[in-house]
C-alpha positions as CSV (number, residue, x, y, z in Angstrom):
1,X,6.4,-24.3,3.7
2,X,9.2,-23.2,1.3
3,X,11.7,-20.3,1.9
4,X,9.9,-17.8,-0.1
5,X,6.6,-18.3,2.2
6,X,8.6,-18.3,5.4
7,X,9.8,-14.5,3.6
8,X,6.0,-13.8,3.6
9,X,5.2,-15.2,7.0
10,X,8.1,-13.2,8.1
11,X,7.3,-9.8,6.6
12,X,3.7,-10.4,7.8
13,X,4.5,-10.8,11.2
14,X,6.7,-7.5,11.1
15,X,10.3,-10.2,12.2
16,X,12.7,-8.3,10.7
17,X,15.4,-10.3,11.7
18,X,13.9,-13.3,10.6
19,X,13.1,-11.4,7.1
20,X,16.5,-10.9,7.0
21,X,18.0,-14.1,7.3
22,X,15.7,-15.3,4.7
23,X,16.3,-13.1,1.9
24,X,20.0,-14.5,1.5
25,X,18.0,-17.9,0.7
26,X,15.0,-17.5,-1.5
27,X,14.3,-17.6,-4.6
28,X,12.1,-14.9,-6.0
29,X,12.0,-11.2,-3.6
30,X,8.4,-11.0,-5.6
31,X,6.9,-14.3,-5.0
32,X,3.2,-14.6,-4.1
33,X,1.5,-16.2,-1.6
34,X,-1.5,-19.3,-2.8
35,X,-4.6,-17.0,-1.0
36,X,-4.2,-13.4,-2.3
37,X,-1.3,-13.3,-4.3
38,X,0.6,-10.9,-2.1
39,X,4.2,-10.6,-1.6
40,X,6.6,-10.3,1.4
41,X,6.5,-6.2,0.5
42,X,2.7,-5.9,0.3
43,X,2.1,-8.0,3.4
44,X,4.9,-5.8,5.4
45,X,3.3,-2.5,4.0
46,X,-0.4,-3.8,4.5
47,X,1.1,-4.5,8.5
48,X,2.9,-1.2,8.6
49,X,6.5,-2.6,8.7
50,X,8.4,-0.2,7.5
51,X,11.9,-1.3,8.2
52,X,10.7,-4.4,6.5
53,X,9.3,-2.4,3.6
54,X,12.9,-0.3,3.1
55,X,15.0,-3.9,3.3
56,X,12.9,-5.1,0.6
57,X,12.8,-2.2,-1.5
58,X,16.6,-2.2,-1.2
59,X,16.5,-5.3,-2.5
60,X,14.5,-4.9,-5.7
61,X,11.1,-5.8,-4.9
62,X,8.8,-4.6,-7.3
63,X,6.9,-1.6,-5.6
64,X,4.3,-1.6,-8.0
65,X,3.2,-5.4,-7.8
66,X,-0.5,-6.2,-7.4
67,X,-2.2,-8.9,-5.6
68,X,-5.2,-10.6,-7.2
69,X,-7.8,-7.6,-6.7
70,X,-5.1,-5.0,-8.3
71,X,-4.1,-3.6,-4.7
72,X,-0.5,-2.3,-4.6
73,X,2.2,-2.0,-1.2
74,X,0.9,1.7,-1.3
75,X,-2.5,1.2,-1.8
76,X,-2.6,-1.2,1.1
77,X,-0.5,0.8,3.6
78,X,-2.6,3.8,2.8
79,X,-5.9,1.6,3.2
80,X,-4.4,0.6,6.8
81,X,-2.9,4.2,7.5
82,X,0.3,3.6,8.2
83,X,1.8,7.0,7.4
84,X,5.8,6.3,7.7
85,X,5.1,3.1,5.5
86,X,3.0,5.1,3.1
87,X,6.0,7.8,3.1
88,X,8.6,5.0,2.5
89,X,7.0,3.8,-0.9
90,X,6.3,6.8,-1.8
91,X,10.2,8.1,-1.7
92,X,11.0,4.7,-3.5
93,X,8.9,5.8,-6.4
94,X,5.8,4.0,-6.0
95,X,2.8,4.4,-8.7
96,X,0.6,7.3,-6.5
97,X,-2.3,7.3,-9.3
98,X,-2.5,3.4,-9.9
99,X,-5.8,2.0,-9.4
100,X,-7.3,-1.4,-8.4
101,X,-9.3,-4.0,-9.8
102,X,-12.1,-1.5,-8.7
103,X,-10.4,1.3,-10.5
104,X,-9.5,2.7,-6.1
105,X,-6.8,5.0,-5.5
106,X,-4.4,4.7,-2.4
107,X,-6.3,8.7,-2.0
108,X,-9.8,6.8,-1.9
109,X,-8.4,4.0,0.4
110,X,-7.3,6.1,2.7
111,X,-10.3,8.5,2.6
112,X,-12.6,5.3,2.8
113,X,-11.0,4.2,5.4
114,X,-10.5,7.4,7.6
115,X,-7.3,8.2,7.8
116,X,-6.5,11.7,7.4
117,X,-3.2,11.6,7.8
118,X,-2.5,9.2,4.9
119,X,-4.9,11.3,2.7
120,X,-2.6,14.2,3.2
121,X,0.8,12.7,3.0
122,X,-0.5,11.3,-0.6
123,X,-2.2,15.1,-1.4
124,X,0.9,16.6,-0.6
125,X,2.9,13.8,-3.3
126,X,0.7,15.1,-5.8
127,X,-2.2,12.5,-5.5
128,X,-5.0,13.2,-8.4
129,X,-8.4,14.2,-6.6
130,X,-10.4,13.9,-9.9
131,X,-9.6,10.0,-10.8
132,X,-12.7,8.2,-11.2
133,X,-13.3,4.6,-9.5
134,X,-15.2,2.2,-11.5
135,X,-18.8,3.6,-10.4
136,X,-18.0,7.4,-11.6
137,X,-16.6,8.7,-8.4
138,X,-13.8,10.4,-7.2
139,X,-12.2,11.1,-3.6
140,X,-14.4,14.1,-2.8
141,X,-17.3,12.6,-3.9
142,X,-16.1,9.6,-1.7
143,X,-15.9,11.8,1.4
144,X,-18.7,13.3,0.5
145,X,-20.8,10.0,1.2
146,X,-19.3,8.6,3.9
147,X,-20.1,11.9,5.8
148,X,-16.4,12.6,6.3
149,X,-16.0,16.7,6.5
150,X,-13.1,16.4,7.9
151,X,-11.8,14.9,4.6
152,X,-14.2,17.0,2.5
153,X,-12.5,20.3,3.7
154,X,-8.9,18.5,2.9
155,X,-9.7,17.6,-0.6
156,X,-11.4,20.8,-1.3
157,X,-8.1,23.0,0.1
């Protein structure tokens, strides 16, 4: 295992210390790992590692990045609801619109996956409702069929 996987191992496994001591030898911040092409920030946003997340950032890891199915650090975080992660990227500039291989939203993510909380923190920094996903629908609609009314009632306010 070479220094940038131990990076992703570390930032996976939420040891920031270890994360730290790492980044003063690898090679490449934004290198991917062989299985889903993620890097160190998508796996500690994906985890919910926020302090991990902000060293990273600090250190110019590219917020927008993809893995191999088009999911973004934000995309993931909000997928997983991790609200203070989700809050981090998005005060570091990350893309709040960009969509995934199947054209998702990290709004949709977060509405697919229940979590509220994210859904609003994204509403609230100007997340589009109306973006279409590659089958023609959009978050309400989303909400809308998986019986969420909770979610319903927050896109529709």
């Amino acid at each position: 295992m070479d220094t940038n996987d131990k990076l992703i191992e570390a930032a996976k496994n939420g040891q920031v210390d270890l994360v730290e001591a790492l980044l003063a030898q690898v090679d490449d911040i934004n290198a991917k790992d062989n299985l889903f092409a993620r890097t160190a920030l998508m796996w500690a946003a994906r985890q919910g590692e926020s302090a991990i997340v902000k060293i990273l950032l600090d250190l110019g890891a590219d917020i927008n990045a993809a893995d191999k199915y088009g999911v973004t650090a934000l995309q993931a975080s909000a997928s997983g609801g991790h609200t203070a992660t989700v809050k981090t990227l998005l005060e570091y500039g990350a893309n709040i619109n960009v969509q995934d291989g199947r054209g998702w939203t990290a709004l949709m993510m977060a509405i697919a996956h229940n979590h509220p909380d994210a859904a609003q923190i994204l509403l609230k920094n100007q997340a589009q409702k109306d973006i279409q996903e590659e089958n023609g629908l959009t978050a309400l609609i989303m909400a809308q069929k998986y019986n969420n009314s909770d979610m319903v009632k927050l896109l529709e306010s």
